[in-house]
C-alpha positions as a Markdown table, in Angstrom:
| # | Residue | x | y | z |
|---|---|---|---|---|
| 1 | Unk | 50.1 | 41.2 | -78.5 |
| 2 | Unk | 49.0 | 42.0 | -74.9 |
| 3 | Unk | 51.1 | 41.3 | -71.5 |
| 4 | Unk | 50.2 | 38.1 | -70.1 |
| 5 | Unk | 48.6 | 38.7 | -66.8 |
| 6 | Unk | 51.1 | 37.7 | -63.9 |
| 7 | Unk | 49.4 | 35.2 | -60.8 |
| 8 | Unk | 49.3 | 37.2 | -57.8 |
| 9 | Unk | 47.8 | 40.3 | -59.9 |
| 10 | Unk | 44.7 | 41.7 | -57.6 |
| 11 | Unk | 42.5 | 44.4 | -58.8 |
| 12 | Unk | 43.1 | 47.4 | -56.1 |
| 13 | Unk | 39.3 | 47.3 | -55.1 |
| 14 | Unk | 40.4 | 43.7 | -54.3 |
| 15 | Unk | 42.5 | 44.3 | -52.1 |
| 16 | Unk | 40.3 | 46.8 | -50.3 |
| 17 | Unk | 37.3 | 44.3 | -50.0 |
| 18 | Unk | 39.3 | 41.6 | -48.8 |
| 19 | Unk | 41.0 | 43.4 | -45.9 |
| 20 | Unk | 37.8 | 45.1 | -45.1 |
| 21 | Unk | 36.1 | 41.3 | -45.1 |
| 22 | Unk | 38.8 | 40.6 | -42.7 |
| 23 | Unk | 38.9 | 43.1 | -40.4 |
| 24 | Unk | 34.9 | 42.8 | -40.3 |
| 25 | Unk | 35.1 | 39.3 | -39.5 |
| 26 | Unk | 36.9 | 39.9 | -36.4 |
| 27 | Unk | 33.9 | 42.3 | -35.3 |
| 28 | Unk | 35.7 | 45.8 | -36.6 |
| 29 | Unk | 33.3 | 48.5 | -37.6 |
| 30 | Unk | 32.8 | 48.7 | -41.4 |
| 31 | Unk | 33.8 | 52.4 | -41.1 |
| 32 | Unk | 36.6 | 51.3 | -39.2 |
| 33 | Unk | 37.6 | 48.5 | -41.4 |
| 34 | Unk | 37.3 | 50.9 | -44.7 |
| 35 | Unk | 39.9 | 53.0 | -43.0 |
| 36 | Unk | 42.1 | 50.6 | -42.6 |
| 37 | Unk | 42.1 | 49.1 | -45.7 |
| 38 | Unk | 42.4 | 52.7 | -47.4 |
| 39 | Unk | 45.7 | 53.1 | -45.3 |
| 40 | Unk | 47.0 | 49.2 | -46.1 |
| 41 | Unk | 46.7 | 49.5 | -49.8 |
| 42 | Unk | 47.6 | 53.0 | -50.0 |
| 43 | Unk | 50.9 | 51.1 | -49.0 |
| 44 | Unk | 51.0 | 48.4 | -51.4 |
| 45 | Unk | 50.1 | 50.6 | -54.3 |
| 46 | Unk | 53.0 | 52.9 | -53.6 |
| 47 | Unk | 55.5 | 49.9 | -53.4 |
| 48 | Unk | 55.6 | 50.0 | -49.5 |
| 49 | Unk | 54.6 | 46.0 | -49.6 |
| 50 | Unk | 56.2 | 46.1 | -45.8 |
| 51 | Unk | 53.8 | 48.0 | -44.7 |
| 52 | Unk | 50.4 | 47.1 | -46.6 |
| 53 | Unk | 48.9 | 43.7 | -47.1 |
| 54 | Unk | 52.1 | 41.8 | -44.9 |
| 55 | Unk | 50.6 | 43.9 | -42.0 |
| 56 | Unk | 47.0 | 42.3 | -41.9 |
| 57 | Unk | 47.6 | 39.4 | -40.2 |
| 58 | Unk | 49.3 | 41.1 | -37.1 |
| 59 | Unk | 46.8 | 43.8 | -37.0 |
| 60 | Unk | 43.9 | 40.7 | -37.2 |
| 61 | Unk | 45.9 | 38.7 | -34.6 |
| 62 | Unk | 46.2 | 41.6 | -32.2 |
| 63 | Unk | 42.3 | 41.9 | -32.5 |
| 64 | Unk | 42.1 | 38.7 | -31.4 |
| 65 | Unk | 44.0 | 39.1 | -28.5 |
| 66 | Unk | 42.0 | 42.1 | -27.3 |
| 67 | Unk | 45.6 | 43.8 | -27.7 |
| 68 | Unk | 43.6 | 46.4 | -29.8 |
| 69 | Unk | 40.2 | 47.3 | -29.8 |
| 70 | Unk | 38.9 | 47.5 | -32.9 |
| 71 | Unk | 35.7 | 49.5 | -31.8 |
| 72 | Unk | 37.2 | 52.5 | -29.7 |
| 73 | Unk | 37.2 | 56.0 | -31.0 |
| 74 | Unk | 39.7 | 58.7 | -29.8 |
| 75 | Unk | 39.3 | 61.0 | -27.3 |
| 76 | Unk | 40.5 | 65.2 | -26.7 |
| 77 | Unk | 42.1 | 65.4 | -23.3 |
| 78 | Unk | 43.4 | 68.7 | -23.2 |
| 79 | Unk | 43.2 | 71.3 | -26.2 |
| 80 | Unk | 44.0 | 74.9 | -27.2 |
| 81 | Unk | 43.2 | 76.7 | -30.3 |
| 82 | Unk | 46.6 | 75.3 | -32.2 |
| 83 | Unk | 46.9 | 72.1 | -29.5 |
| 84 | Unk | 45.5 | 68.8 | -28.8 |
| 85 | Unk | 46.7 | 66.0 | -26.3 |
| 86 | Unk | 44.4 | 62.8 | -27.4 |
| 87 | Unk | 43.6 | 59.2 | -26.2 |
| 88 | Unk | 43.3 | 56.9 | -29.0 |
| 89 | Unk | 41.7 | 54.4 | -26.3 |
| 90 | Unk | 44.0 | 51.6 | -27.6 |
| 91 | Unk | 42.3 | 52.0 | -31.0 |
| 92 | Unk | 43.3 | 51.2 | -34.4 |
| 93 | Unk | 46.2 | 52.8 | -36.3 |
| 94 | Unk | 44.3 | 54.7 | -39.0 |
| 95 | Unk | 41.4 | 55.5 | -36.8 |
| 96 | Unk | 43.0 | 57.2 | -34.1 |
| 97 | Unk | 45.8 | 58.7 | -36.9 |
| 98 | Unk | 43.0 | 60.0 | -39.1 |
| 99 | Unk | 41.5 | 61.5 | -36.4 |
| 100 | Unk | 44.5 | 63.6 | -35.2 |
| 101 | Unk | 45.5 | 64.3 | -38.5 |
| 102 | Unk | 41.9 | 66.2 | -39.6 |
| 103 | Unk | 41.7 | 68.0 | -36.1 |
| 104 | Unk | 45.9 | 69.4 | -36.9 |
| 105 | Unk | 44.2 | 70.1 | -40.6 |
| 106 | Unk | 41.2 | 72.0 | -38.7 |
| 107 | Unk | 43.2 | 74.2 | -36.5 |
| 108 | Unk | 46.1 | 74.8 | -39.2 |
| 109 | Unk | 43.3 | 76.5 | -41.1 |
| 110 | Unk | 41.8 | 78.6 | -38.0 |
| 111 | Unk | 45.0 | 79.7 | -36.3 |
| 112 | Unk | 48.1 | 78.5 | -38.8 |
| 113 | Unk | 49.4 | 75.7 | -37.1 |
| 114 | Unk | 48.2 | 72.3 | -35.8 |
| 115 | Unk | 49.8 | 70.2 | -32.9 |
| 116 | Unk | 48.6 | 67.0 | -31.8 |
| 117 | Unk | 49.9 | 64.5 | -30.0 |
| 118 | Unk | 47.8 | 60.9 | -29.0 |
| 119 | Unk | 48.4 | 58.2 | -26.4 |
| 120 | Unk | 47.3 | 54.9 | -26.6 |
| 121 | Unk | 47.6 | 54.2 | -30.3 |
| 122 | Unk | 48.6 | 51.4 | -32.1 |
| 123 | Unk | 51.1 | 51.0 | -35.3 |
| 124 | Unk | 49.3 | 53.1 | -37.4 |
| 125 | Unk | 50.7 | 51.9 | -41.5 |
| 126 | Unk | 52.8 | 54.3 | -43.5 |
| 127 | Unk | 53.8 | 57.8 | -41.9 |
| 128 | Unk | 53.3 | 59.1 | -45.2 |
| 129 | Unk | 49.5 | 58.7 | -45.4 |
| 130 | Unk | 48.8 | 60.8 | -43.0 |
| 131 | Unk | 51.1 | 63.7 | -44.2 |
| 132 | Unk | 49.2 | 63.0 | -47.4 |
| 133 | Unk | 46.0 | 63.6 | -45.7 |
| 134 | Unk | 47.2 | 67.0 | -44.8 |
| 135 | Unk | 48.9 | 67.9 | -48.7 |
| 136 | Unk | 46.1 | 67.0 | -50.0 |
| 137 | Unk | 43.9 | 69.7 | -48.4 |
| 138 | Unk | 46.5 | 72.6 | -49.2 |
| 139 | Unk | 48.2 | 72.2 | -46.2 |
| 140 | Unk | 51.8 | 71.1 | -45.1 |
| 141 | Unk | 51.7 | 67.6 | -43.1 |
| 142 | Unk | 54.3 | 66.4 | -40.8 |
| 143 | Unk | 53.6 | 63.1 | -39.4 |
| 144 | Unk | 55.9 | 60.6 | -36.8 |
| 145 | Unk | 55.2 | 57.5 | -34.6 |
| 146 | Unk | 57.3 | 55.5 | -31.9 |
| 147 | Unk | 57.5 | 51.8 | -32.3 |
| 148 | Unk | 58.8 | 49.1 | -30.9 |
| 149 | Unk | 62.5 | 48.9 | -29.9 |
| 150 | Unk | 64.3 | 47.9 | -33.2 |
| 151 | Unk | 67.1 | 50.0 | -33.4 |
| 152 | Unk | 70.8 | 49.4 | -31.4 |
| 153 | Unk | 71.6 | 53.0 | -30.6 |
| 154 | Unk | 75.3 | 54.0 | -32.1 |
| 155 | Unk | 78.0 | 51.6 | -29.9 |
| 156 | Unk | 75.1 | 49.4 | -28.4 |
| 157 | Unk | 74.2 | 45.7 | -29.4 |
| 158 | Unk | 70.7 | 45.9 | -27.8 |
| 159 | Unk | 67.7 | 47.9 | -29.2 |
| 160 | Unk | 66.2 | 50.7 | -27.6 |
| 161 | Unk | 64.2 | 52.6 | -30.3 |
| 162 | Unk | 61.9 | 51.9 | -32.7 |
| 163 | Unk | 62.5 | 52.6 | -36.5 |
| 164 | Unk | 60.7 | 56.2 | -35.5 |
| 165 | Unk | 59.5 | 57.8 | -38.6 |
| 166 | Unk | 59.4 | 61.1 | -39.8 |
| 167 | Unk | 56.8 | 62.3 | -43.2 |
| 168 | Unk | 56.6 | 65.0 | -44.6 |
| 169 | Unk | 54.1 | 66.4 | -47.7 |
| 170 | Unk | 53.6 | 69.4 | -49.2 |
| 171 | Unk | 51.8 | 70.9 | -52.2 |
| 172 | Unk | 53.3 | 72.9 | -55.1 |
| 173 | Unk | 52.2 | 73.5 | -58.0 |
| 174 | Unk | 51.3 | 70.6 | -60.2 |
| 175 | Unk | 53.7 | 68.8 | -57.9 |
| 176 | Unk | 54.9 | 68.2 | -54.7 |
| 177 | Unk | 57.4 | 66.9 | -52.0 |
| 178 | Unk | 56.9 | 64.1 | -50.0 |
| 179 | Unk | 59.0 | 62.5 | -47.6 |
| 180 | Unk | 58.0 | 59.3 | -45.7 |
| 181 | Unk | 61.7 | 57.5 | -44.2 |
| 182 | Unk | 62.4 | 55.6 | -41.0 |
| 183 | Unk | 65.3 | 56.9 | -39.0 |
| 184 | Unk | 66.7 | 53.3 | -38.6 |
| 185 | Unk | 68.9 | 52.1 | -42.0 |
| 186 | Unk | 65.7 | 50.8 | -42.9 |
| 187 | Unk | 62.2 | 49.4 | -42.0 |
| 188 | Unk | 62.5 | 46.2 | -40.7 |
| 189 | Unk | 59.7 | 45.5 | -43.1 |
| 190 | Unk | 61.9 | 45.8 | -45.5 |
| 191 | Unk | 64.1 | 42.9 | -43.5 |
| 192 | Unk | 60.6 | 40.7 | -43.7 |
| 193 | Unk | 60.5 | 41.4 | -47.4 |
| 194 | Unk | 64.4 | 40.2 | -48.2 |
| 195 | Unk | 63.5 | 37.2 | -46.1 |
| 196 | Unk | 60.6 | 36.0 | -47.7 |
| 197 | Unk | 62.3 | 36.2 | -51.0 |
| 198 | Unk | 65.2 | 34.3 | -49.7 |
| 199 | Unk | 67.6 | 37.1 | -50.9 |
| 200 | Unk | 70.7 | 38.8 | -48.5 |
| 201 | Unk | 70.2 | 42.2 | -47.6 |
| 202 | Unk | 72.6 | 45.1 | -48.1 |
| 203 | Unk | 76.0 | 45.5 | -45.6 |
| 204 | Unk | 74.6 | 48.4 | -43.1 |
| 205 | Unk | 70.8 | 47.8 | -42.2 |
| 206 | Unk | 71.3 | 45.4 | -39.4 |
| 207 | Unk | 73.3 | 43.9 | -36.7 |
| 208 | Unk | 72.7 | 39.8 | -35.2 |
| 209 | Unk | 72.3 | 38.8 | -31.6 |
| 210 | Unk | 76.3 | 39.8 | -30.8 |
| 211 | Unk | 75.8 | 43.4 | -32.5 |
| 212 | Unk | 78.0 | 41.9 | -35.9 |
| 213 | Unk | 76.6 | 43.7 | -38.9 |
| 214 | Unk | 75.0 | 40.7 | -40.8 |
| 215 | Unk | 73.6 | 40.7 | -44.5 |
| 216 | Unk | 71.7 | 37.5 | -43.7 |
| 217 | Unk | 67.9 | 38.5 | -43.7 |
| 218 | Unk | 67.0 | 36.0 | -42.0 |
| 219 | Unk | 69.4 | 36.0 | -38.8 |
| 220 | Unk | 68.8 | 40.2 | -39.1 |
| 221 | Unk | 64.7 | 39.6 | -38.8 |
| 222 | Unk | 65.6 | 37.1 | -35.6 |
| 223 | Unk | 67.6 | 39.5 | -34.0 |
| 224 | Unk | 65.7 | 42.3 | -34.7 |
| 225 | Unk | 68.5 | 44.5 | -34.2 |
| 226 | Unk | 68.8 | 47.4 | -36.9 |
| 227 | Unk | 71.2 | 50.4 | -37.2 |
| 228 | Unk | 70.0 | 53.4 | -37.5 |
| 229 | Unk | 70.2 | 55.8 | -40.3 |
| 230 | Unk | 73.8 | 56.0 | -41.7 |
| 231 | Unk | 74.7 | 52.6 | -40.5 |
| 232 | Unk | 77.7 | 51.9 | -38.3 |
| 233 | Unk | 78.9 | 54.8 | -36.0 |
| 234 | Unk | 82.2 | 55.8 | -39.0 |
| 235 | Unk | 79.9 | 56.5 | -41.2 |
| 236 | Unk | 77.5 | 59.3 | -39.5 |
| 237 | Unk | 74.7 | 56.1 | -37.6 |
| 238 | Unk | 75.3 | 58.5 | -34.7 |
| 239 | Unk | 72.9 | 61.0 | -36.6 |
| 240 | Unk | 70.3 | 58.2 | -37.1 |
| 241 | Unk | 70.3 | 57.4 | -34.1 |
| 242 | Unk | 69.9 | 61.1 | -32.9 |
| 243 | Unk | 66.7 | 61.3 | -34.9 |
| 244 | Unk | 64.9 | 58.3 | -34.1 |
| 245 | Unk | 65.8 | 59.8 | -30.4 |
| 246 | Unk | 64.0 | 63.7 | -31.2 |
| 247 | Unk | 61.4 | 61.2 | -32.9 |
| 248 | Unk | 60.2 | 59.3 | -29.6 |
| 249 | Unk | 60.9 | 62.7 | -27.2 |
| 250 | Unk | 58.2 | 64.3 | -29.8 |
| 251 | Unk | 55.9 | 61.0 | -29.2 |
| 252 | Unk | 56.3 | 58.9 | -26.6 |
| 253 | Unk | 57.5 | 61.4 | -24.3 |
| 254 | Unk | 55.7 | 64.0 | -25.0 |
| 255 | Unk | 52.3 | 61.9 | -25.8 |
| 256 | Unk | 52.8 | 60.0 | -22.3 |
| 257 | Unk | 52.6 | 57.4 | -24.3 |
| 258 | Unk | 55.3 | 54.0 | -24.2 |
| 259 | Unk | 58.6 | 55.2 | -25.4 |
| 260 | Unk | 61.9 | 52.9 | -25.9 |
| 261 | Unk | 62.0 | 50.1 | -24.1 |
| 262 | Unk | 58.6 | 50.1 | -22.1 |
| 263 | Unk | 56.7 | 49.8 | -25.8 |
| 264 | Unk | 55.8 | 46.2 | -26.5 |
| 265 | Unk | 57.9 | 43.5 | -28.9 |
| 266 | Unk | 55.3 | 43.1 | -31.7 |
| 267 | Unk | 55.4 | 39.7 | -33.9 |
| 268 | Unk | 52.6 | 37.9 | -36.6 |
| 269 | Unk | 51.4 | 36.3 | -33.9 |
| 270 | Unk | 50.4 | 39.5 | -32.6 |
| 271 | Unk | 50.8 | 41.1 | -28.8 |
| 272 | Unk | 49.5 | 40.3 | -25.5 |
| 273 | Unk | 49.6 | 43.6 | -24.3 |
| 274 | Unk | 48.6 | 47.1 | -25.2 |
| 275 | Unk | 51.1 | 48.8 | -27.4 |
| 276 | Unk | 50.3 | 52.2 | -26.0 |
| 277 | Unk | 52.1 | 53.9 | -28.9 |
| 278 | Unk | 52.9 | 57.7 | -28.8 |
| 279 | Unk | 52.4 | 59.7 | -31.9 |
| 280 | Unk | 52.3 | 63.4 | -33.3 |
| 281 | Unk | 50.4 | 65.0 | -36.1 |
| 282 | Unk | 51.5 | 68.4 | -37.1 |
| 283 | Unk | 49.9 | 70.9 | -39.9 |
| 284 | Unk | 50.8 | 74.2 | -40.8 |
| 285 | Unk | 49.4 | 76.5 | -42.9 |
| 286 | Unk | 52.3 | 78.0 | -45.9 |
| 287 | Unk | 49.5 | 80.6 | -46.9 |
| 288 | Unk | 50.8 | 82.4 | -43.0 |
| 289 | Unk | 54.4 | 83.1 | -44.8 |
| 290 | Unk | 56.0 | 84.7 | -47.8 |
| 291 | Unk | 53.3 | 83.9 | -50.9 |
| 292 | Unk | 53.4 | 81.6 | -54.0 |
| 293 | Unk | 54.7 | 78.8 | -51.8 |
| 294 | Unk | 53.1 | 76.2 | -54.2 |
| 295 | Unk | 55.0 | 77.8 | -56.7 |
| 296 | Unk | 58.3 | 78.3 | -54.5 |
| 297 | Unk | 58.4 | 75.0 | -54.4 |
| 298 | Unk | 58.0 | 73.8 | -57.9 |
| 299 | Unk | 61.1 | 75.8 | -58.8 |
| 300 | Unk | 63.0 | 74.1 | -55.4 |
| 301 | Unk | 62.0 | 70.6 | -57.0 |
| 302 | Unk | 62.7 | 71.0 | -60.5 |
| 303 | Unk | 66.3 | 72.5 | -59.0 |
| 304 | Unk | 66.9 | 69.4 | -57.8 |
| 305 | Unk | 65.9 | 67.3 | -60.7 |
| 306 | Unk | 67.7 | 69.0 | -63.1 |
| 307 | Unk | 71.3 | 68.8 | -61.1 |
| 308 | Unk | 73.5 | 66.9 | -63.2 |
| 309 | Unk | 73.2 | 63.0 | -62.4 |
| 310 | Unk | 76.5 | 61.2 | -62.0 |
| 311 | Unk | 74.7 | 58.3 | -63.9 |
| 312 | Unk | 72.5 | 59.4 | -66.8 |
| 313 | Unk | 70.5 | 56.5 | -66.8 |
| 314 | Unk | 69.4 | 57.3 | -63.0 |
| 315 | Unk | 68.3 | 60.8 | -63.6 |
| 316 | Unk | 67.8 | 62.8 | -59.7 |
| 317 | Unk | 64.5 | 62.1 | -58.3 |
| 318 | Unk | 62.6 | 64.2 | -55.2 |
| 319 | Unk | 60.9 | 62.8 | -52.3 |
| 320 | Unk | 57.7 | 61.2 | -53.6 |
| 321 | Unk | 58.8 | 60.3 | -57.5 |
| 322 | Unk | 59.6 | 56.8 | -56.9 |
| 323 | Unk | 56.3 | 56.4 | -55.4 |
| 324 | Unk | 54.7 | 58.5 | -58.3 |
| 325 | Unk | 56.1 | 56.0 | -60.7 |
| 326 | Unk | 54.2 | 52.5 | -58.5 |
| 327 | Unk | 51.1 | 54.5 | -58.6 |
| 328 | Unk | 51.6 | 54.9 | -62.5 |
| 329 | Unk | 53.0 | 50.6 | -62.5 |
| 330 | Unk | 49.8 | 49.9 | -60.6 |
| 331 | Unk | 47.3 | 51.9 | -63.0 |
| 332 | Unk | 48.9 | 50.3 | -66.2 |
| 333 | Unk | 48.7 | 47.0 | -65.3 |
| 334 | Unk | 45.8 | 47.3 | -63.3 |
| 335 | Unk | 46.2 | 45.4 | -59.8 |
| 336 | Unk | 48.6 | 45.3 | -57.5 |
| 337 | Unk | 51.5 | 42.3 | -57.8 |
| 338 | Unk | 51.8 | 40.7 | -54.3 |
| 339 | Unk | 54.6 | 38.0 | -53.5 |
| 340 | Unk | 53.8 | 34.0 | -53.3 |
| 341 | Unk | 54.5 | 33.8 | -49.9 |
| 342 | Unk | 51.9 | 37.4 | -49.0 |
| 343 | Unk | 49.4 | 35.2 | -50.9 |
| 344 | Unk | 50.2 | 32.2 | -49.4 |
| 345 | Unk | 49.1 | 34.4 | -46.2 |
| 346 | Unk | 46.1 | 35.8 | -47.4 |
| 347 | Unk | 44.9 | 31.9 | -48.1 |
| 348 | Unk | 45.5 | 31.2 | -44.5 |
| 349 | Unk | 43.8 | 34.4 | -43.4 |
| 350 | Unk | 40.9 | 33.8 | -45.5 |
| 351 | Unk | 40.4 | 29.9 | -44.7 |
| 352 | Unk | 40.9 | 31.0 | -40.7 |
| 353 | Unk | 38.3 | 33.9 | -40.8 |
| 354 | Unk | 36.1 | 31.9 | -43.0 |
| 355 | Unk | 35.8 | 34.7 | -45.8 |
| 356 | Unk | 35.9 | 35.2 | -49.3 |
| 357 | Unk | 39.7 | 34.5 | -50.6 |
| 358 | Unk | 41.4 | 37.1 | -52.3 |
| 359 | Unk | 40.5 | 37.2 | -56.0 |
| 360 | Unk | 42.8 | 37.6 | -58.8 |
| 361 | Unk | 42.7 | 39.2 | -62.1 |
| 362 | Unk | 41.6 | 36.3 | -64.8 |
C-alpha cells in the first residue's frame, strides 16, 4: 500500500517557480530571480528550512523598501591575479555571492588560489552553497558572511556580532566533506523554526533581554541575543565568540563593508536601510600540493566514520552526511515538506503579490 501524501508536500520545481513568480513580481530579473530560487531551495531540500523558503518574505519585503536592489550587478574595484575587492552595489545575496564565488573558482585554476572579498551585499542564503559551487568544479571552497549583530560576545548581555558563518567543501573521491556552521550556538533561524512550532529550544543557544540563558523560543527570537559557539563562557563560548570575531575581521573589515554593530537589525518586515554586508569567497586549487587529494580524503572520511560510536544506533557521520540523507528524504518522497505556519506565509505572499499560490502534490 503506498504512503499517503502529507499536505504541505511541494514538488521541488514548485518551489522554484513560486519564488521565482515572486521575486519577478517585485520587478527582479528572471536571471536574477532563478538564482535566488536555486540558492533558497538548495536550503530547504538539504533540511536548512531557516534559511530557504522562511527567507522569501524578508528578501521580497526589502525589495520593496528599495533596501536591496534587485537589478544591480557586482562590480571589480581592485584585482590581482589571485585577488579581487568587489562592489555588489547593494545587490541580491546570490547574485553578488555567485559572482565572487566563479571569479575565486577562475583564478584558483590560473594561479592556485582565489581571494575575494565584496562590499555592499546583502544576506546571501546558506554559506554552504557557495562552497558547493566551488566543490563542485574540483576545487576547494571556503565561504563566510557577516550579519547582523546576534550574538552577546562571552560576559556581555548585548549583541555585537552576527551569527558569522564559516563553509567549507571539498571533493574526494566518490565523496566529500562539507561544512556549513554558524559560529553562534546556532542560527537564529533555527530560533524562528522552534518558535513557529511552539516547541522550547535547547539550554545554551540563547540569552533574554537581561543576558539569562532562556530555553523559551519565543522570548530568545525577541531578544535576539544568542551565545556563541560553545555556549556560556565555562564551557569554551569564549572560542565561539573568537570565531564569529576572525569571521567579521575577514569580511566586514576587510571588505569595508558594515561590521558589528554598524550592520543593520534585519526583521520580516524587512530593512529601511542598506545592509552593506561584508563577505569573502576563497578557492584553492588541492591539485598545487601533495597528489591524490580526492583520494586522501576518502581515507580521512571513512576514518572518521568508522571510529567506534558510543551509541550504535547513531553511527559517526562527517560534515555533509546529514544533508546527504534530506537530499535522499526529498528524492523519495518527491517534494519538499514545509511547516503550516511557512505555508500559511506563502498564502499571504502569493495573495499580496497577486501570483500563482504555491501548488501541492495531489
Amino acid at each position: 500500500m503506498n504512503k499517503p501524501i502529507e499536505i504541505g508536500l511541494v514538488a521541488v520545481e514548485e518551489s522554484k517557480r513560486f519564488i521565482v513568480d515572486c521575486f519577478t513580481a517585485v520587478h527582479v530579473p528572471h536571471k536574477h530571480a532563478v538564482e535566488m530560487a536555486d540558492l533558497l531551495v538548495a536550503a530547504d531540500v538539504r533540511g536548512h528550512f531557516s534559511h530557504g523558503m522562511n527567507r522569501l518574505e524578508m528578501y521580497i519585503n526589502d525589495l520593496l523598501k528599495n533596501a536591496t536592489n534587485g537589478k544591480a550587478t557586482p562590480t571589480i574595484l581592485k584585482e590581482t591575479p589571485a585577488t579581487a575587492w568587489v562592489d555588489g552595489q547593494n545587490g541580491l545575496g546570490a547574485v553578488v555571492g555567485n559572482f565572487c564565488m566563479d571569479l575565486a573558482i577562475e583564478k584558483a585554476k590560473k594561479v592556485g588560489v582565489g581571494w575575494v572579498c565584496a562590499k555592499r551585499s546583502n544576506h546571501y542564503g546558506i554559506a554552504g552553497w557557495y562552497s558547493l559551487r566551488a566543490m563542485n568544479q574540483g576545487v576547494i571552497g571556503i565561504c563566510m558572511t557577516n550579519t547582523s549583530p546576534l550574538m552577546a560576545p562571552t560576559r556581555a548581555k548585548e549583541a555585537a556580532l552576527g551569527t558569522n558563518p564559516i563553509a567549507f567543501g571539498a571533493a574526494a573521491e566518490n565523496d566529500n566533506f562539507f561544512l556549513d556552521m554558524a559560529t553562534t550556538a546556532v542560527a537564529v533561524g533555527k530560533i524562528e523554526i522552534q518558535k513557529r512550532k511552539g516547541e522550547p529550544i535547547p539550554n545554551g543557544w540563547a540569552q533574554d533581554s537581561h543576558g539569562r540563558i532562556t530555553t523559551d523560543a519565543a522570548v530568545a527570537f525577541d531578544a535576539a541575543c544568542l551565545m556563541p559557539l560553545g555556549g556560556a563562557e565555562v564551557s569554551s563560548g569564549y572560542k565561539g565568540y573568537g570565531l564569529g570575531a576572525l569571521v567579521d575581521i575577514l569580511t566586514g573589515v576587510m571588505a569595508g563593508a558594515n561590521y558589528s554593530k554598524y550592520i543593520r537589525k534585519w526583521t520580516h518586515t524587512g530593512a529601511d536601510s542598506e545592509a552593506n554586508l561584508g563577505q569573502v569567497f576563497i578557492s584553492v586549487d588541492p591539485n598545487c600540493f601533495s597528489p591524490n587529494f580526492p583520494q586522501r580524503l576518502k581515507d580521512f572520511n571513512d576514518i572518521l566514520r568508522n571510529t567506534q560510536p558510543s551509541d550504535p544506533s547513531h553511527p559517526v557521520l562527517v560534515p555533509g552526511d546529514k544533508e546527504k540523507k534530506e537530499i535522499e528524504s526529498v528524492n523519495q518522497v518527491g517534494g519538499i515538506q514545509y511547516l503550516e505556519n511557512q505555508i500559511n506565509s506563502c498564502k499571504d505572499l502569493a495573495d499580496k503579490l497577486n501570483i500563482k499560490p504555491l501548488q501541492f502534490i495531489q
